[in-house]
C-alpha positions in Angstrom: 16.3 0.9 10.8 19.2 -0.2 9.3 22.9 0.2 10.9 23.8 2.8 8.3 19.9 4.2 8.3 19.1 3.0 4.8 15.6 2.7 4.0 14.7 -0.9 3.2 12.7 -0.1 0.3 13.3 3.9 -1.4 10.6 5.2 -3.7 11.9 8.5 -5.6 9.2 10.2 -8.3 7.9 7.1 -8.9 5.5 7.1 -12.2 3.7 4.1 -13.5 2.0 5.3 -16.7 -0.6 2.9 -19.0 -1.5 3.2 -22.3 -4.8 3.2 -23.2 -5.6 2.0 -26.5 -9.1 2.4 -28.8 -10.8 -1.3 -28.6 -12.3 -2.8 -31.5 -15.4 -0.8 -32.0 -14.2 2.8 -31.1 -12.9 4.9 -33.4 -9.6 6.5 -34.0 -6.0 5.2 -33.1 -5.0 7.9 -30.3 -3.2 6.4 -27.7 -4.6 7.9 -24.2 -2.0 7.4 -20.6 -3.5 7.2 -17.3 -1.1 8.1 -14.9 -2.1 5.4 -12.2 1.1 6.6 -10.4 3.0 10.2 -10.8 5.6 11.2 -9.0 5.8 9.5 -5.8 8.4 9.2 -3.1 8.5 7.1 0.2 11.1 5.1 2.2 9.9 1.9 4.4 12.5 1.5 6.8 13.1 -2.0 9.1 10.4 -3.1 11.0 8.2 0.0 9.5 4.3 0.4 9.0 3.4 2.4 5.6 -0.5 2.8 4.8 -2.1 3.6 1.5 -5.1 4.9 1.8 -7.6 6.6 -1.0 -10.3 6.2 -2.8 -10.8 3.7 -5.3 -8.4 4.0 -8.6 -6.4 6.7 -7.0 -3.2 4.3 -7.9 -2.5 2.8 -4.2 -2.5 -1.2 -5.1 -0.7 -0.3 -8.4 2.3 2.0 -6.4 2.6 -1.2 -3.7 2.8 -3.7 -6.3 5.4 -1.0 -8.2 7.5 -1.2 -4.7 7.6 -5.2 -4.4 8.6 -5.1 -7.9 5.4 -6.5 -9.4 5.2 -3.7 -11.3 8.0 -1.9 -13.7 7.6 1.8 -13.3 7.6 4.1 -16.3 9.8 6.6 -14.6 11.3 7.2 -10.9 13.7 4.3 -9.1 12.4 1.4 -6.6 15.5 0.9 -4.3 15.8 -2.5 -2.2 19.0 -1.8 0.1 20.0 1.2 -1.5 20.4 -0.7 -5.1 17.5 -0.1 -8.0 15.5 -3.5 -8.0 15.1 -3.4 -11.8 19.1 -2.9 -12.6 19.2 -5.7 -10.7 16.5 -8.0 -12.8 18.2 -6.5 -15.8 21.9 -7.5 -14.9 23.0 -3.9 -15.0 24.3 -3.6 -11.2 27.0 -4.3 -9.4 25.7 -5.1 -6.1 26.1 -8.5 -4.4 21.9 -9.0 -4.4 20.3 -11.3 -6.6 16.7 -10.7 -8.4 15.8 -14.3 -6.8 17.1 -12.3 -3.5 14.8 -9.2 -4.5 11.4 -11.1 -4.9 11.8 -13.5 -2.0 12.5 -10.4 0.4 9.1 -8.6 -1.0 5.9 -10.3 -0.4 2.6 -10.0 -1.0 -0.9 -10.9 0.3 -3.4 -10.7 -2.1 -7.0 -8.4 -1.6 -9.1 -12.0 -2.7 -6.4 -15.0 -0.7 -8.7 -17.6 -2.1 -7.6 -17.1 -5.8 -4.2 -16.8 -4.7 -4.0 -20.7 -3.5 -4.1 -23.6 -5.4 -7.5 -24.7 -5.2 -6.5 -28.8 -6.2 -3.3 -28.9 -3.6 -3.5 -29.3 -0.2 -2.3 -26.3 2.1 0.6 -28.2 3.6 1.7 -29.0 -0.2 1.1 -24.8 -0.8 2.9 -23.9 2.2 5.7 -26.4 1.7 6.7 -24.6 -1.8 8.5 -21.4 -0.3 10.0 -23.6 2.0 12.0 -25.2 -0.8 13.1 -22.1 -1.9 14.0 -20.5 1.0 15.6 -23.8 2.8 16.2 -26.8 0.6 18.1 -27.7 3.4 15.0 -29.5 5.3 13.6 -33.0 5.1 10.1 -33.3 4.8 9.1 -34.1 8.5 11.3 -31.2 9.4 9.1 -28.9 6.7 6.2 -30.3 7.9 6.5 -29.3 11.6 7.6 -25.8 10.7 4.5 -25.7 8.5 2.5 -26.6 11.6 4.1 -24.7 13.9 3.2 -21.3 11.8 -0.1 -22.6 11.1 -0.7 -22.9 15.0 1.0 -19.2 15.3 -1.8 -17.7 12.9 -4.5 -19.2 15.2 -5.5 -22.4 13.0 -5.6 -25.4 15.2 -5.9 -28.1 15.2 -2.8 -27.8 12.8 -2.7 -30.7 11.0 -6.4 -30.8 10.4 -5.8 -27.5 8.9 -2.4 -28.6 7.0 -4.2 -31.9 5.2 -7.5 -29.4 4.0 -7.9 -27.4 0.7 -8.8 -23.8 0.0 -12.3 -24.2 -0.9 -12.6 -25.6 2.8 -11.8 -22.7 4.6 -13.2 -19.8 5.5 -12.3 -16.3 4.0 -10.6 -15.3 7.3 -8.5 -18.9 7.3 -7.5 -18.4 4.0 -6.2 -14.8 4.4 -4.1 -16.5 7.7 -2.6 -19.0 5.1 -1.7 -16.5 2.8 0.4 -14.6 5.8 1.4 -17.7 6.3 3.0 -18.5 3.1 4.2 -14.5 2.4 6.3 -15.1 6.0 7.9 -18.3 5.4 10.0 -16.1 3.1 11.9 -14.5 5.4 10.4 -11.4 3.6 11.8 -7.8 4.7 8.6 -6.2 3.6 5.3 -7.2 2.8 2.5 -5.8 0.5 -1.0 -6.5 2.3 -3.4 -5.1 -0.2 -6.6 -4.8 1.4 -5.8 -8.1 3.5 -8.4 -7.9 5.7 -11.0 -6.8 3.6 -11.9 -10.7 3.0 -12.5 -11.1 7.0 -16.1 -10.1 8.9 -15.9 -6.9 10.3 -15.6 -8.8 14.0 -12.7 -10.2 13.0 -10.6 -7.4 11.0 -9.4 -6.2 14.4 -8.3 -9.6 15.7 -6.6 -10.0 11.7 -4.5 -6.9 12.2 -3.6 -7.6 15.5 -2.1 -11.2 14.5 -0.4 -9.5 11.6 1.3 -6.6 13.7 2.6 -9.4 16.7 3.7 -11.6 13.7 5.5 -8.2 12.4 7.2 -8.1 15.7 8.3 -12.1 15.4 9.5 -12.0 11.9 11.1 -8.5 11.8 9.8 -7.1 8.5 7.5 -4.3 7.4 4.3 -4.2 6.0 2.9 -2.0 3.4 -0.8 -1.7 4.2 -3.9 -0.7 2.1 -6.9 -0.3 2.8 -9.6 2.1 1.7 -11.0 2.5 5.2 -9.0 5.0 7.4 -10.7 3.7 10.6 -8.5 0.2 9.6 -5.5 2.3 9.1 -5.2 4.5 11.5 -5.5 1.4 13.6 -2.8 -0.6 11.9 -0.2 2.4 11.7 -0.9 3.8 14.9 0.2 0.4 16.4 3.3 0.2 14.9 4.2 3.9 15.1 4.0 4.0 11.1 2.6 6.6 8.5 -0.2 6.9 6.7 0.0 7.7 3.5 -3.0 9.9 1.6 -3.3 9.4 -2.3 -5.1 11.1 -4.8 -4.8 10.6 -8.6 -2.0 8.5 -8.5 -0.3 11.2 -6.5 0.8 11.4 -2.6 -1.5 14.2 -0.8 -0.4 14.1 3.0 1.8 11.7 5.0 2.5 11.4 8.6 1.8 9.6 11.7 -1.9 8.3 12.3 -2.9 10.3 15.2 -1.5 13.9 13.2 -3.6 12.3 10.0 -6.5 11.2 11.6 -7.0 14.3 14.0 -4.9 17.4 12.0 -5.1 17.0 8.9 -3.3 19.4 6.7 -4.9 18.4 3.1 -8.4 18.9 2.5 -8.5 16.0 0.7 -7.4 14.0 4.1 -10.1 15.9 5.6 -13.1 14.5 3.4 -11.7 10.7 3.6 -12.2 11.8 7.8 -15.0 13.1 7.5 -16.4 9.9 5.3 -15.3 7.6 8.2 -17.7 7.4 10.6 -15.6 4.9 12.7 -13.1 7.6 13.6 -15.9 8.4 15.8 -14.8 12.5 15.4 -18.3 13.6 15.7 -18.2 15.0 11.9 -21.2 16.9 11.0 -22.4 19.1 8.7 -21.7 18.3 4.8 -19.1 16.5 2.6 -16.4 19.5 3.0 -15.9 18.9 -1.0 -17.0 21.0 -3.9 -18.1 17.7 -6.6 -18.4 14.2 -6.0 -17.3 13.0 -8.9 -13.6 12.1 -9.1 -11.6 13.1 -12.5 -10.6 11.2 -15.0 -7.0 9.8 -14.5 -6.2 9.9 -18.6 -7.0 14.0 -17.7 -6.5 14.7 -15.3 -6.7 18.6 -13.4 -4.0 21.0 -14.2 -2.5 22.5 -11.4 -3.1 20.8 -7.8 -5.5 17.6 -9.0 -7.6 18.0 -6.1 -8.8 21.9 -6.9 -12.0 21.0 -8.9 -13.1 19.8 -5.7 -11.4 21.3 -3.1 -13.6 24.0 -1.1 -10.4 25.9 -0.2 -9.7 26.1 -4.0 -8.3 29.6 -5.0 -7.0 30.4 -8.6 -3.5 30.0 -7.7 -4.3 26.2 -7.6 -5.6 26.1 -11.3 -2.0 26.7 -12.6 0.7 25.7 -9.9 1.4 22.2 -8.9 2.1 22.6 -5.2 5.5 21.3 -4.2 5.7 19.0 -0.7 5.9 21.0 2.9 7.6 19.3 5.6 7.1 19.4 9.1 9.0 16.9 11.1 7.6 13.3 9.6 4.2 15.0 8.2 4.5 16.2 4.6 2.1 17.8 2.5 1.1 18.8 -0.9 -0.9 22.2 -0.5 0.0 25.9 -0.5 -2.2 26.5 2.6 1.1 25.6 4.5 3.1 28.3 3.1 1.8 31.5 4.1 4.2 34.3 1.9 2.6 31.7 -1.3 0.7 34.0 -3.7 -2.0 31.6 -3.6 -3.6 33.5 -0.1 -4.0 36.6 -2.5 -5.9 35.0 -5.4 -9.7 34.6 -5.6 -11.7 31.9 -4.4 -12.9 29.5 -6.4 -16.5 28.7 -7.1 -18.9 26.1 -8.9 
């Protein structure tokens, strides 16, 4: 944390909202919105661990690009030091932080690292571009040992053997390493890994995150993780003493520390992503505690809470009211089942 406890990066009500337009051979001109992102807030404080974790198209790559400031949200405020990132690109703030400064302190590693390097340069030549940005300062033999150094760090020796290969000669696993590689020559005060290790054999995901939490330590930054598996993330946050963070329809569910997600969940969405894990090793039986498989779709979404046309707790109540977040320490929640005076414990079940 910082000296005056300012998050490093502040979400507040963050929305990222797409148009959807007819293509060439459907009819009508009606422009439809997905709300990929609606109305989320969290704060990634200094050395920090965030996880986003959710089904597929629930809006958790497009919310961590949103905080790195790959993406412009459509409403809310991304804060980087306390100052919003895109005043900053658009010259409208005052504060003594450039948008050079903004993109070189947020990184990202991509889900797929081999289309992220330059399949005709070498990876000394890939890794030696942030270093000219970062320090200019450094002759090439002094670039080139750093280079090395880091490469040896991330577990890829010999070095320079490494250094003088291209992409398409490395492994999946090596290429993700080169692509933490390059994100922490940056200096970078938080990086995006969006499903980094999902490129790696399962033997070796462990091993990955364990490199990446030790390198966390090294460099002094925070990492915004996703991953679709909560097995990965509880393992990854629980390490670190971060969050992990539960979306659903663009929207933030549950968040709170690993252990108090993993084994007390308070949303019963969190509960069927546990109980779809059978890594967690919780002894789950019984069936899926959901109502329908099928998610909705994210241009219409449910009124209400999203999650109530699947939701075996659903009661009427939830058809109307958007529940608002309950706190308990560092766990927060979007249900009424943690408010016990809320009129939804007098309304009706719901049922298919």
């Amino acid at each position: 944390m910082s000296d005056d406890g300012t998050p490093v990066l502040s979400l507040e009500d963050v929305e990222v909202h797409f148009e959807d337009k007819p293509g060439l051979l459907e009819f009508g001109d009606e422009t439809e919105v997905v709300r990929a992102v609606d109305g989320v807030s969290i704060d990634v404080m200094e050395n920090d661990v965030v996880t986003l974790v959710g089904e597929s198209g629930c809006g958790k790559t497009t919310l961590g690009k949103t905080a790195i400031g790959l993406q412009r949200p459509t409403g809310g405020s991304v804060k980087y030091r306390g100052h919003d990132i895109w005043d900053i690109r658009d010259g409208n703030s005052d504060a003594d932080i450039t948008w050079r400064d903004v993109r070189t302190s947020l990184q990202i590693i991509h889900q797929d690292p081999g289309s992220s390097l330059n399949p005709n340069r070498r990876i000394q030549t890939i890794l030696a571009e942030p270093l000219k940005q970062v320090r200019p300062d450094l002759g090439r033999t002094e670039k080139r040992e750093r280079i090395l150094s880091l490469l040896e760090r991330v577990g890829m020796n010999p070095a320079p053997d490494f250094a003088d290969r291209y992409p398409h000669q490395l492994s999946g696993g090596e290429q993700q390493r080169v692509a933490l590689s390059r994100a922490l020559l940056m200096n970078p005060d938080v990086i995006l890994a969006d499903e980094a290790i999902s490129a790696v054999d399962v033997s070796l995901r462990v091993e990955m995150m364990d490199l990446m939490l030790e390198l966390q330590a090294e460099f002094d930054t925070s990492f915004i993780f996703i991953s679709h598996d909560l097995s990965n993330a509880r393992y990854f946050t629980a390490h670190a003493d971060g969050q992990i963070g539960v979306m659903y329809l663009g929207e933030l569910a549950e968040i709170g520390p690993a252990e108090e997600i993993v084994n007390s969940p308070k949303h019963p969405y969190t509960n069927v992503l546990r109980w779809a894990t059978p890594d967690l090793s919780l002894q789950q039986t019984g069936e899926i505690p959901m109502r329908k498989i099928d998610v909705p779709d994210p241009v219409d979404p449910p009124s209400g809470c999203r999650f109530h046309t699947r939701c075996p707790e659903a009661r009427e109540a939830c058809q109307t009211e958007h529940p608002p977040t309950y706190s308990d320490d560092r766990h927060h929640v979007a249900c009424f089942r943690e408010n016990e005076d809320h009129d939804y414990w007098e309304s009706p079940k719901l049922t298919d």
